[in-house]
N, C-alpha and C positions, 0 to 999 in steps of 0.2 A: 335595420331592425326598428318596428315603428313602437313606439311605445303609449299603451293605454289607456286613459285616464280613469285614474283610480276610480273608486265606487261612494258612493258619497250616502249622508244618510238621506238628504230629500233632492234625489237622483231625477225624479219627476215633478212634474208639477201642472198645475191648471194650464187648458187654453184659454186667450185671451181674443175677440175680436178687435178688430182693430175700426171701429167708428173714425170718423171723418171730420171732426166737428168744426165748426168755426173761430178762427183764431180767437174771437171774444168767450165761446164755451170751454177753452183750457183753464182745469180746474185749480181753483187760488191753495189747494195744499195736497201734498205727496203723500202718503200714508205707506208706498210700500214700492219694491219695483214688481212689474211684471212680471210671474216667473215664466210664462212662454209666448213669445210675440212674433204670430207668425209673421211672412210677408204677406203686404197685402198685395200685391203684384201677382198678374192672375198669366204673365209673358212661363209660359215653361221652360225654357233655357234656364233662366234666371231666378226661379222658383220652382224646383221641380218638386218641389214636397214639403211637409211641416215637420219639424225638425221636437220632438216630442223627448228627448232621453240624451243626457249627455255621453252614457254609456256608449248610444250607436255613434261616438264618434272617435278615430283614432289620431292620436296627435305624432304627427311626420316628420316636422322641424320648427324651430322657433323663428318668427318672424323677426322679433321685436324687444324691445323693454322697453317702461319710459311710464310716468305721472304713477307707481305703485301696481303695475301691472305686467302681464308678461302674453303677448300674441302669437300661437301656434298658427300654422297648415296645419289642417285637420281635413280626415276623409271619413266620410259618411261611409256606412257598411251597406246599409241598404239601398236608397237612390244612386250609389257609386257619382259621388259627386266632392268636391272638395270647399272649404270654406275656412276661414281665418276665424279664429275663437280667442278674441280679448276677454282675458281673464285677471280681475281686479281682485287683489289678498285683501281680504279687511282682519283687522284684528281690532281689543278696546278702542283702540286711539283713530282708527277708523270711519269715525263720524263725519269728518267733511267728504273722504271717498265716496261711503256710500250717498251720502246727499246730490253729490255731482253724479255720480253711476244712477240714481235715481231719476233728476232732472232728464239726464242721458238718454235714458230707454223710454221714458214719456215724450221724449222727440219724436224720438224714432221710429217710435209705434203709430206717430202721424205722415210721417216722409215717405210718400212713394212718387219717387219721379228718379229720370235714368241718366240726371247729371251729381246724383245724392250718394254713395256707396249705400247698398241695402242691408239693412239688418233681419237674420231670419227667426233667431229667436234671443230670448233674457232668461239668461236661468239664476235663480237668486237662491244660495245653499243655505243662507243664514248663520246662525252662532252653530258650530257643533257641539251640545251641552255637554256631553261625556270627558274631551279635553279644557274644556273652557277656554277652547282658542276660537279665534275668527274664522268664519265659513269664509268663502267669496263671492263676484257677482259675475257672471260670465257671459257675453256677448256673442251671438255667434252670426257673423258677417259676411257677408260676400267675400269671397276670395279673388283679388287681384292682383293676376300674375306677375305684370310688370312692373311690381312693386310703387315706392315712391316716385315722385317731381326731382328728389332729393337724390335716390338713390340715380337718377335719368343725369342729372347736371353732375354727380360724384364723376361718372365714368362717362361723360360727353364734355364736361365744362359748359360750354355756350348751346343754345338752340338758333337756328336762322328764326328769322321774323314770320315768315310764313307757318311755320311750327308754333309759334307763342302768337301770335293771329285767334287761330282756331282754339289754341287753349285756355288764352283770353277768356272766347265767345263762352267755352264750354262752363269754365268758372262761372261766368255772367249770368248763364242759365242757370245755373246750379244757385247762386245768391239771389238771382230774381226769383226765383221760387219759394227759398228760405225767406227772403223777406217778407214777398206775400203772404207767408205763414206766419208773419210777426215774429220770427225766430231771427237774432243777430247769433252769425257764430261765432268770433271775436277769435279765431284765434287758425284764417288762414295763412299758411307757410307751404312752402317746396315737403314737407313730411307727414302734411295732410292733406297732399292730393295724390288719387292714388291712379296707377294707370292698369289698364288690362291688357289681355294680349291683344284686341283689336285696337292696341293704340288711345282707347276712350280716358279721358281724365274724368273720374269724379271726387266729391267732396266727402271727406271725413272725420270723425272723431269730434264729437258734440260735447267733450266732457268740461270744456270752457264757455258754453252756448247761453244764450239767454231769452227768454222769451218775452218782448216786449211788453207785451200786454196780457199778461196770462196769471198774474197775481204770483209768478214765483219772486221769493221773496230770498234775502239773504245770500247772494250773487256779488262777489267782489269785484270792482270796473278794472281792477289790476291784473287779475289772476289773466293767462295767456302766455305768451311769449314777447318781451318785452320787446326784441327786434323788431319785429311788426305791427308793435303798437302805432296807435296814431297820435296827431301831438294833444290831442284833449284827451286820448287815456291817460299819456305820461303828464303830461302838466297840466289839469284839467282846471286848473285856476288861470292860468296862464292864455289858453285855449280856449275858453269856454266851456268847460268839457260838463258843468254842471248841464246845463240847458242841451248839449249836443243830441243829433241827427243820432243814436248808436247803429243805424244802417252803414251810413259814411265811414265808420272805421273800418270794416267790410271791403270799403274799397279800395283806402289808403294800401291794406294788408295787400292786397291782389295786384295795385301797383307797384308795392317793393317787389314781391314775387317773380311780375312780370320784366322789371327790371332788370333782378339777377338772371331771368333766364339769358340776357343778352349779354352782359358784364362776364357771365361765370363765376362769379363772386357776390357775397352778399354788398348791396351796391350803395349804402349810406355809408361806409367807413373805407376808409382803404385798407389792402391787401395783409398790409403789416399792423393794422391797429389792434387793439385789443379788443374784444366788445364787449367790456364791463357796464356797467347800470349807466357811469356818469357820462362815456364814451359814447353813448346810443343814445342818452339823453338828450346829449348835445349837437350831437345829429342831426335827432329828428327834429328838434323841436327849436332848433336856433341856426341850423345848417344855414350855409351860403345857397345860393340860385343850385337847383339843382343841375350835375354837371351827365350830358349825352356823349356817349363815344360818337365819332365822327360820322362811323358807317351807320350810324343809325340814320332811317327814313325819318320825313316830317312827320308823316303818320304814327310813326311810335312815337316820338317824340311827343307831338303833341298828348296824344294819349295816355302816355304815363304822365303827364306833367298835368293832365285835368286828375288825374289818380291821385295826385300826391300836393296835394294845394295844400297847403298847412291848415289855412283857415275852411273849416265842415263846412262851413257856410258856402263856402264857393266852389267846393268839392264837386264833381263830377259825381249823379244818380247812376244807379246801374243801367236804370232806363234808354239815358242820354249815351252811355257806352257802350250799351248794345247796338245801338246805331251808327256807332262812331265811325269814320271810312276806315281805319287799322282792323277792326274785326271784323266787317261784313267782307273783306279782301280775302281772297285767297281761303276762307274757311271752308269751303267743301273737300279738299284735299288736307286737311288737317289729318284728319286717323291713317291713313296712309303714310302721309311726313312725320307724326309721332310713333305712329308702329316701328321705324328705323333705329328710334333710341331706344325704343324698351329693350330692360335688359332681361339676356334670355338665360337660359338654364336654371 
């Protein structure tokens, strides 16, 4: 029995074009979210229509929960199509939500490329004045079947290296993109990359994002996931982290990632530790020589070890890793050898 989403009082709202502008014309202050953003993606598979009324949409199962929010399957009544609808509660106390759910959809409304997850629309309900409770800010995304990276390693454990080759490159694309948009995500993990049924990895979930050069202001270097910090987020006195590259934490993130894809386990601590603040601290930012399972190739090795250089400074660029022998190997057979793990039903 699918169940409807209620009727709201501003159920509608304006279209919005989605302009292109130059990472230097991203505007220095937010006034409001988008309430409908369509895609700009002109592919029909992928955008078969503009998503205009929360009403035509019916909610099927929960995806999710997680930062104040809650992620449906959701089916569209009229293009008979399906898509995942992050939906953020705001109530008084709400204020940094909305600010991040702001930042958020002003990304997104710039992002179109097919290593990014798409966003089709922003619907923002506002205060509902009659209860004097919190509206919320709702998302409505592309839906990706094969769920998480997270949910692929819950019920595979390990990937072969051929497998995390390609989805290396795919991340790679996905952050050289966001970067030349002057946009740092700050906050890739196995839970924000998502896979489709054709096996495709892309990036998601902008609500830790930052845009380098675009006047947003009021952005904490901490907020994220502290496992996958790098050592100048966590100890940025220690690291340099005042003066830091914040593209290179981007990468640090995508070499723990790519790491545990090979481990099965998250691969800074061992199996039995705990991963409290002090525990991942010390980890990251004071660990011994990083340690490679046996069967691991030179090429990975190498490669996650330019990923994970403690000092930014001598970090491996996305650039120099796009090119690196481990990901230009074997990647045309990637969405095939990933198609194998997604999980189905």
């Amino acid at each position: 029995m699918t169940l409807v989403i209620r009727e709201r009082r501003h159920k509608q709202a304006l279209r919005l074009s989605l302009p292109k502008p130059p990472p230097k014309d991203f505007p220095h202050q937010i006034n409001h979210v988008p309430a409908v953003l369509p895609s700009p993606s002109s592919n029909a598979d992928s955008s078969p229509g503009i998503i205009k009324d929360l009403l035509d949409l019916e909610k099927l199962a929960v995806l999710g929960h997680g930062n104040g929010g809650t992620v449906y399957k959701v089916y569209h009544k009229s293009n008979r199509c399906f898509y995942a609808l992050k939906v953020l509660r705001l109530n008084e106390n709400s204020i940094g939500i909305r600010q991040h759910a702001t930042l958020e959809a002003e990304i997104l409304k710039r992002i179109d490329s097919p290593y990014i997850v798409k966003c089709h629309a922003v619907f923002d309900n506002g205060i509902c004045s009659e209860s004097g409770k919190g509206g919320d800010i709702s998302f409505v995304m592309e839906y990706m079947e094969g769920g998480s990276l997270h949910d692929v390693l819950r019920q595979h454990h390990r990937l072969p290296e051929e497998v995390i080759a390609g989805l290396a490159k795919r991340v790679l694309e996905g952050l050289n993109y966001l970067h030349g948009m002057h946009i740092v995500h700050r906050d890739i993990k196995p839970s924000n990359l998502l896979v489709n049924k054709k096996g495709e990895v892309k990036i998601a979930d902008f609500g830790v994002s930052h845009v380098v050069e675009g006047g947003f202001e009021g952005i904490n270097s901490n907020e994220g996931t502290c496992a996958y910090m790098s050592p100048e987020r966590v100890d940025p006195e220690r690291w340099d982290g005042e003066n830091a590259d914040e593209f290179a934490g981007d990468v640090w993130s995508m070499g723990v990632v790519m790491l545990e894809c090979l481990f099965g386990h998250f691969p800074l601590i061992g199996p039995g530790q705990r991963p409290d603040w002090a525990t991942l601290m010390c980890a990251i930012c004071f660990g011994d020589k990083l340690e490679m399972p046996e069967k691991a190739s030179p090429d990975f090795q190498h490669f996650v070890r330019r990923c994970l250089e403690k000092t930014w400074r001598n970090r491996a660029t996305v650039l120099e890793l796009l090119h690196h022998p481990f990901v230009s190997r074997n990647s045309c057979c990637f969405s095939k050898g990933l198609g194998d793990y997604v999980l189905r039903g």
